[in-house]
C-alpha positions as CSV (number, residue, x, y, z in Angstrom):
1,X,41.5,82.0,153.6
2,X,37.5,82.7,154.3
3,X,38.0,86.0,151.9
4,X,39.5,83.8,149.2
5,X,37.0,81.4,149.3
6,X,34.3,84.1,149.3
7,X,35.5,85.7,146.2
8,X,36.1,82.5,144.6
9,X,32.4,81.5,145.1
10,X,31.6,85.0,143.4
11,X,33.3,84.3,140.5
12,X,33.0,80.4,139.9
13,X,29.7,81.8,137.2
14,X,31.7,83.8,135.5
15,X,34.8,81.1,135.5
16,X,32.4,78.9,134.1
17,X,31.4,81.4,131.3
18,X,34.9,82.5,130.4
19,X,37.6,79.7,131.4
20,X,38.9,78.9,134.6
21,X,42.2,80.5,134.0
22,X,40.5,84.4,133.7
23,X,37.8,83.0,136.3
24,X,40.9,82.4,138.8
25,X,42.7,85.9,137.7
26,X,39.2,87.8,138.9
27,X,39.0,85.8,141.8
28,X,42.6,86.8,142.8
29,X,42.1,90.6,141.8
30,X,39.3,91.1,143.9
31,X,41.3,89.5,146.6
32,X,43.9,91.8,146.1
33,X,42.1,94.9,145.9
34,X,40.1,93.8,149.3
35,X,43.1,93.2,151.2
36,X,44.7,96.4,149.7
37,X,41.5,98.1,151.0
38,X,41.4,96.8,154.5
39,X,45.2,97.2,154.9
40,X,44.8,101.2,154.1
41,X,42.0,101.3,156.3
42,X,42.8,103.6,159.0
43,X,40.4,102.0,161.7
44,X,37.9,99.0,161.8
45,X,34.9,101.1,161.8
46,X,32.8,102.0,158.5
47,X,32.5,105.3,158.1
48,X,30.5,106.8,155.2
49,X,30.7,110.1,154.5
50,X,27.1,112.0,155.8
């Protein structure tokens, strides 16, 4: 729910600018592709390559 609303807030300018149906769609992508990130994640750490 808190990512959602997070990624919603992101986007709202850019709802604004384009319509609130594509605005919605980008909010929801980058959802997706967050959650599809942290679900292939193989621990909870960060680690950046050195």
């Amino acid at each position: 729910m808190t990512a959602f609303l997070l990624s919603a807030s992101a986007f709202t300018p850019l709802g604004d600018h384009l319509g609130e149906e594509r605005g919605l769609v980008a909010s929801l992508l980058a959802l997706a592709v967050g959650s599809a990130i942290s679900a292939l994640a193989p621990n909870i750490e960060l680690r950046f390559p050195s």
